[in-house]
C-alpha positions in Angstrom: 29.9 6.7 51.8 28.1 4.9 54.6 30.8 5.8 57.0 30.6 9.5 56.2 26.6 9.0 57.0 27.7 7.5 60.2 29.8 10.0 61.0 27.1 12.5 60.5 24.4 10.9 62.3 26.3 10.4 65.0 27.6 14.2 65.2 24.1 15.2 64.9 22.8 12.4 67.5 25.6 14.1 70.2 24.7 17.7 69.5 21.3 16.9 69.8 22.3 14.9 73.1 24.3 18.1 74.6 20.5 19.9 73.6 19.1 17.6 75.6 21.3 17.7 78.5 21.6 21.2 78.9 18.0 21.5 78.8 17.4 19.1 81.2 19.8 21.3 83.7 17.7 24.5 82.4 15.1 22.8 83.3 16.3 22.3 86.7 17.4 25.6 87.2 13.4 26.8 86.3 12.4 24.5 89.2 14.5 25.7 92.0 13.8 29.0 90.9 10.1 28.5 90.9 10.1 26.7 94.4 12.1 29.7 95.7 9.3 32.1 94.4 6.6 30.2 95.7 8.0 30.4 99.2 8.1 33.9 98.9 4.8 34.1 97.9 3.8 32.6 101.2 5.4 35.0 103.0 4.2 37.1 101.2 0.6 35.6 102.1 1.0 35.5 105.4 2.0 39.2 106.0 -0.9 40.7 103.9 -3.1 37.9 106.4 -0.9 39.4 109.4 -1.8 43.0 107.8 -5.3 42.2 107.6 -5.8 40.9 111.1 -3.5 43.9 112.3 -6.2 46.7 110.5 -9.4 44.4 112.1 -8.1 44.8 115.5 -7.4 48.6 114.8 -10.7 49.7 113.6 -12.0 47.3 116.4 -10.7 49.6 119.1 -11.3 53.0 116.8 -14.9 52.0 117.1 -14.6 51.8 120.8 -13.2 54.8 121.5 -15.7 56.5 118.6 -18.6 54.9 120.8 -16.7 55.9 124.3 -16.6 59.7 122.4 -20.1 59.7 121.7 -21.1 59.1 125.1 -19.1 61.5 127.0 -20.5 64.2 124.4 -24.0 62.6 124.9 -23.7 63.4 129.2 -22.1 66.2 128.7 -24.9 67.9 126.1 -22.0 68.7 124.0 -24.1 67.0 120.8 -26.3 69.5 119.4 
């Protein structure tokens, strides 16, 4: 009887070790995956900061040119 217990415990105590394992390489998996989705993230960070810096500098020299617009209607009494 004891050795049927044994027996049992121990086929339990290895499927619960294979559970173990291949959770631990799961586990694994989930981390690579996650590192690989924080660098793109950054990437991602830094284009949208790229973007934003891009647009700033635009609408910097639209209101130029709206101020440089402004003045040639201004001497040439085109401005009602």
């Amino acid at each position: 009887m004891t050795d049927n217990l044994e027996s049992l415990v121990l086929e339990h105590l290895g499927h619960i070790r294979g559970r173990v394992d291949q959770i631990a390489e799961d586990m694994n998996d989930v981390k690579h995956r996650i590192s690989g989705l924080e660098h793109q993230m950054s990437l991602v960070k830094r284009e949208v900061t790229f973007g934003d810096e891009t647009d700033a500098r635009r609408q910097a020299v639209l209101d130029r040119l709206a101020e440089r617009i402004e003045r040639i209607e201004r001497r040439l009494d085109l401005v009602p």
